[in-house]
C-alpha positions, 0 to 999 in steps of 0.5 A: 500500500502506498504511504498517502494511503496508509495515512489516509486509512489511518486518518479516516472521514476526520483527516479529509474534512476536521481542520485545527479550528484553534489557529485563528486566534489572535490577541485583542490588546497589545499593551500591558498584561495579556489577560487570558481572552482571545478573539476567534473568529472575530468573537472575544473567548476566554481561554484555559490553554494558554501556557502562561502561568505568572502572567510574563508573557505580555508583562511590560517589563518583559516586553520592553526587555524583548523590544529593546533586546530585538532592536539592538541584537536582531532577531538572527544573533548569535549566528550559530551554535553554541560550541562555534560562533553561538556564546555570549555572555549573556547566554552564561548569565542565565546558565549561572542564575538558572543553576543558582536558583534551582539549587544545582552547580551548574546548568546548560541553556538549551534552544527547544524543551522537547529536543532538549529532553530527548538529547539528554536521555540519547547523551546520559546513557549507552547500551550497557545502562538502563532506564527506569521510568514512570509509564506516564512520562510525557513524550518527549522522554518516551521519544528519548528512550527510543534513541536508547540502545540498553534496556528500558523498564518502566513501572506504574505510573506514581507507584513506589512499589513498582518502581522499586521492582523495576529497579530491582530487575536493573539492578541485576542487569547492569551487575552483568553489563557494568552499565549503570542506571537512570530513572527519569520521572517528572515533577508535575505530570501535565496531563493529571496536574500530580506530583511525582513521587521525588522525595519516595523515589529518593529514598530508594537511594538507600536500597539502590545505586542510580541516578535520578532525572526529572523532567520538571516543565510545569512544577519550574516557576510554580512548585515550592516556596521560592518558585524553583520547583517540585524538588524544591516543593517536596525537599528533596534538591539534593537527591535530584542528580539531573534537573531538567525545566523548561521556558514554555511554561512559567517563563512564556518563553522558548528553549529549557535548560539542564542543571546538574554538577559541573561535571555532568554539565560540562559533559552534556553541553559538549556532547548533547547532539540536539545544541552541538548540530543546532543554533543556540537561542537568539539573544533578544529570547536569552535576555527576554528570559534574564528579565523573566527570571528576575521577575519570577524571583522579586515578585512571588506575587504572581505564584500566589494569584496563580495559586489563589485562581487555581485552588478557587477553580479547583475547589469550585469544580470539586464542589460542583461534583466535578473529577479531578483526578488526583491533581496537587498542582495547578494543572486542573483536569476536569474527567467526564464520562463519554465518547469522542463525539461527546468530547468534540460537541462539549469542546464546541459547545464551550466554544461557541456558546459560552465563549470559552476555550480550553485543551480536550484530551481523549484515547489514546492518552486517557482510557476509552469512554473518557474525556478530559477538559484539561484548565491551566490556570494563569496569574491573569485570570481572575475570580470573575473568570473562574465564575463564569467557567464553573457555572459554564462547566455545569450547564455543560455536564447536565447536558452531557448527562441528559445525553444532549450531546447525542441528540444534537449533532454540532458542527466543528469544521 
């Protein structure tokens, strides 16, 4: 069969007709803070899906420290890679406060988050080494590990006991390959809002030799009394041999970075394929971000009203009898039963008819029959905004459950 084909099977009646309706968003107001309403299609929405949690994306400290960066760098600078033509000292600055701030000696910048993670796992281990990882890792560390040549063993997702199996099985593997072991779990998994297990996983340090990796893309700038993560959060900095976060989240921004000894640092920033073969981030974006973290550390302000809209939603939907999962971060899952003609009208229901916009997640990611509406809260969402969500989310559920969405076939082309 012929390739086009094959992924025309694949795709079905959705692929020939469903086009990505959410690309025709754009921004009503270019000053001061961005506040989390988009128009669409000419009509102003109020969005749960933006990757913004403080609030810097449109802050006017950030966006003058851009504009000027642009302005006296371009948007081309440096023009190349970071072991060539592509350092600065600028770029060094960040890696030293990124490191100072997250608890470790030293860190590497890195040009994309995803790339990133999936470079790190390709560059940390060999075919003798062994991975141990948590069964809900996101995708990135899944793509990572199929660059990995050893041995991979994965365990229940958050189940201490499965991992410490699992652990057991590597153990007896690398004492025949002289290999050693990575476990790689995260501090806040994105798709359930829980937290991982880091200060248990640690502890398995007493019974086991490896080496921890966390993957900490929502709990950085969120998680912990000072911002500065999960590890930080459940404390445990000091068991945590490999932090990983990125700039997509908490900081509105593009690239990640890797913190870790110097030791660690300096073998992964003169050796992780995805920075060596590729250009390092642009100085506006390095400078841009410098701001960012000077705010994130100076204004704990903007973690508490992010909290404070979380908890408020969170403990609203709860109230109304909604499913949270299991969640303890800001991440707000909201589970429903039904199938994924009832997740496409529910999404377009909030859509056109109550103004609201946020992310549907359905199998394969979850199980079959459910569907989860999943909410990031933001700094600039306000209690007004949770209101009108909560009573939204209500209508919506009665309709589900009088099996509305059934009877009334929406359109979502």
């Amino acid at each position: 069969m012929d390739i086009f084909d094959k992924i025309a099977k694949h795709m079905g009646p959705l692929g020939q007709h469903q086009k990505w309706s959410h690309g025709y968003f754009s921004f009503p107001k270019l000053e001061g803070e961005i506040a989390p309403h988009m128009q669409f299609r000419g009509k102003e929405h109020l969005v749960w899906s933006l990757n913004n949690y403080l609030g810097l994306a449109n802050h006017p400290e950030v966006r003058k420290a851009d504009e000027e960066a642009a302005a006296k760098f371009g948007m081309a600078y440096p023009m190349g890679a970071r072991m060539m033509s592509g350092n600065s000292n600028y770029h060094e600055q960040l890696e030293q406060e990124l490191a100072a701030f997250v608890g470790k000696p030293d860190a590497f910048l890195l040009n994309y988050g995803y790339q990133g993670m999936v470079s790190i796992i390709d560059t940390l281990v060999d075919r003798n080494d062994v991975v141990v990882y948590d069964a809900e890792s996101h995708a990135c560390i899944v793509d990572g590990l199929r660059l990995h040549m050893g041995k991979r063993f994965v365990y229940k997702h958050n189940d201490i006991e499965s991992a410490r199996k699992q652990l057991e099985r590597a153990t007896k593997l690398v004492e025949e390959t002289g290999g050693g072991i990575l476990l790689i779990t995260e501090g806040v998994f994105g798709m359930s809002g829980a937290q991982g297990k880091l200060k248990e996983i640690v502890e398995l340090k007493k019974e086991f030799n490896f080496r921890i990796l966390v993957d900490d893309a929502h709990g950085f700038g969120t998680m912990g009394k000072t911002g500065a993560g999960t590890h930080e959060a459940q404390d445990c900095i000091d068991g945590i041999d490999v932090y990983f976060g990125t700039f997509a989240k908490s900081m509105a921004g593009i690239g990640a970075f890797v913190a870790s000894t110097e030791q660690i640092t300096n073998f992964l920033r003169y050796n992780m394929r995805s920075q060596t073969f590729a250009k390092a981030l642009p100085m506006p974006m390095v400078i841009g971000l410098l701001k960012r973290l000077e705010l994130l550390k100076s204004q704990p302000e903007l973690k508490d009203k992010l909290w404070e809209i979380a908890m408020t939603l969170q403990k609203g939907l709860r109230e109304r009898g909604f499913d949270l999962g299991v969640t303890d971060s800001v991440v707000t899952p909201v589970f429903l039963k039904g199938e994924l003609s009832d997740a496409t009208a529910i999404t377009y229901d909030l859509r056109e008819n109550y103004s609201i916009f946020c992310s549907i997640v359905v199998y394969p990611v979850i199980p079959k029959g459910m569907i989860e509406l999943r909410l990031i809260p933001t700094a600039v969402h306000t209690l007004e905004d949770v209101q009108r969500t909560l009573d939204a989310f209500s209508e919506v559920a009665e309709k589900l459950e009088s099996g509305y969405y059934k009877e009334n076939l929406f359109a979502t082309v």
